[in-house]
N, C-alpha and C positions, 0 to 999 in steps of 0.2 A: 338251444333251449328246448326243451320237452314239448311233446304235445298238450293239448288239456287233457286233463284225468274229470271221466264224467261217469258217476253212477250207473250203475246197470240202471235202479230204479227211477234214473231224475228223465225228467225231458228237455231236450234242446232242439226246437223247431229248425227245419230250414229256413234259412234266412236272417237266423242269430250269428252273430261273431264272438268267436270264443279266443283269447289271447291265449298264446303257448305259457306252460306252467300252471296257468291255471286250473283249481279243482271244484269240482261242483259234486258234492254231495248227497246221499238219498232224497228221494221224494221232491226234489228242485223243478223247479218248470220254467225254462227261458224262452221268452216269447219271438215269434219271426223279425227280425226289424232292431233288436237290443244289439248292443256290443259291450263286450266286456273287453275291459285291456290284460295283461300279461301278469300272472302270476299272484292272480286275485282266491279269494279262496271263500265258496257260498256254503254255508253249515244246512244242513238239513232242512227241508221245508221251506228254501226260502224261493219266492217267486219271482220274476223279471219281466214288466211289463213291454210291450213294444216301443220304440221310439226313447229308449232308458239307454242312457251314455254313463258307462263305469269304467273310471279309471286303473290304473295300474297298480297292484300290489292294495286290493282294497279288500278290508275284511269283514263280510256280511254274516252273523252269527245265524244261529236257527229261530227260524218260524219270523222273517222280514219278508214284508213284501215292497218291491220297488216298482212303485207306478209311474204309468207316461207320464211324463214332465219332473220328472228329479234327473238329476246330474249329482254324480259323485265324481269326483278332482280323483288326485293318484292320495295313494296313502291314508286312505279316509276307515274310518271305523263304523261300523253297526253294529251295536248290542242287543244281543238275544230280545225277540217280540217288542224291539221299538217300531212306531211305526210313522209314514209318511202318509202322509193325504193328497190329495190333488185336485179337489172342489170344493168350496166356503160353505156350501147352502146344500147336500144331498137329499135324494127324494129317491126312494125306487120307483115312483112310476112318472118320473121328471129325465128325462135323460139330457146329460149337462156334461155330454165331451164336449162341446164344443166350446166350455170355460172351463177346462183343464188350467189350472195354473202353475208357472214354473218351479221349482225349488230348487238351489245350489246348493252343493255341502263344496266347500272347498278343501282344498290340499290339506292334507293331516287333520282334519277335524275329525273329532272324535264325539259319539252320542253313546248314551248309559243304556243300560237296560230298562224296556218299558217305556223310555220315553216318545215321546209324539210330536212330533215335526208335522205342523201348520201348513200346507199350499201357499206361496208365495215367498217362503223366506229365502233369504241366503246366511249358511252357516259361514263363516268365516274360517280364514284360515289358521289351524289348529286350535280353533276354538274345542271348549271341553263341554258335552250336554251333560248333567247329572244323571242317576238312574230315575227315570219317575217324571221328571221334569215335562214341561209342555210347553214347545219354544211357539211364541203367537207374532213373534215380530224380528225380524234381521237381527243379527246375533255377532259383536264385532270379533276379529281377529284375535286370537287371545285367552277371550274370554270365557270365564270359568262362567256356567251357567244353573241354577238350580230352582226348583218348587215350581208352583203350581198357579200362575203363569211363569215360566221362565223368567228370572232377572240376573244379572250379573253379582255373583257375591265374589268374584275373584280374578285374578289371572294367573295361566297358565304358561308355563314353558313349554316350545316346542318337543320336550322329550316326556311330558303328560304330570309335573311335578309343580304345586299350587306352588303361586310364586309369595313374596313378602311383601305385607301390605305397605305402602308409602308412596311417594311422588318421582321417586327414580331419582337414578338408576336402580332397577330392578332385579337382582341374582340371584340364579334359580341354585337352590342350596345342592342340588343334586350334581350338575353339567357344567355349574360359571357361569352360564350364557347371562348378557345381559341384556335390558330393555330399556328403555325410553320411552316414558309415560306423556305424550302434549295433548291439547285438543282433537287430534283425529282417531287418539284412541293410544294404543299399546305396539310398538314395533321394537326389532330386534337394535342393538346399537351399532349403529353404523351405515344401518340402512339409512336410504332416501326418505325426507317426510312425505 
């Protein structure tokens, strides 16, 4: 596999881990302490805080900032100036690293453009954020996400296709795949509850 392809104009501190294949783009700044996995690819402007764990094959568009305390899974999406946070109560002349809060996006989750990821959630896996949306609370597996707070108006297939509304089995008209609708939420068939 390739080495990382890194902008003349981006920064990558000593002490960043950069996965082979991956590409970092103009004007990017990856902080000492970040790791990126293999074959990820940051758009323009987008920044990488210390202590920030990125999975493999992750796509972070332009002008994202990833601060201490977010985790992104493999396969996870960021749309163009969505952003993350990482403290409830901000002050400039309060200084409050030391209530950094955590935030998970898991495996193939996917967020819109503009939207804003709250300190403490976790995205679920291949959950969908709308454009715009502003997710305030854990977000499950699945789930289609949209407005202003975030709520569930749908679900998703793993291959980013709204599924049909009902109680399941659920198939996604695009792939076949099917789901299984119970109390803990939306999983694929076949899987374990």
């Amino acid at each position: 596999m390739s080495e990382p392809t890194i902008h003349e104009s981006a920064y990558v501190d000593a002490g960043a881990l950069v996965g082979a294949g991956t590409r970092i783009w103009h004007f990017c700044h990856v902080n000492a302490g970040a790791v990126i996995g293999e074959r990820c690819s940051l758009g323009q402007n987008v920044v990488v805080m210390p202590g920030v764990r990125i999975g493999n094959n992750v796509r972070i568009q332009n002008n994202v900032s990833v601060y201490e305390g977010v985790e992104l899974e493999d396969d996870v999406f960021c749309g163009p100036s969505m952003v993350f946070t990482n403290v409830m109560n901000p002050r400039a002349h309060v200084s409050r690293k030391a209530e950094y809060q955590r935030t998970l996006v898991k495996r193939g989750a996917s967020i819109g453009a503009n939207a804003t990821v709250l300190c403490g959630t976790t995205l679920g896996e291949y959950c969908f954020v709308g454009a715009g949306a502003v997710v305030t609370k854990d977000v499950p597996a699945y789930a289609l996400m949209t407005g202003v707070p975030a709520r569930r108006t749908g679900w998703i297939c793993n291959c980013g296709v709204k599924l049909p509304a009902g109680k399941g089995p659920l198939r996604c008209s695009a792939c076949g795949s099917e789901y299984v609708l119970d109390p803990s939420g939306l999983r694929p068939a076949g899987s374990a509850a």
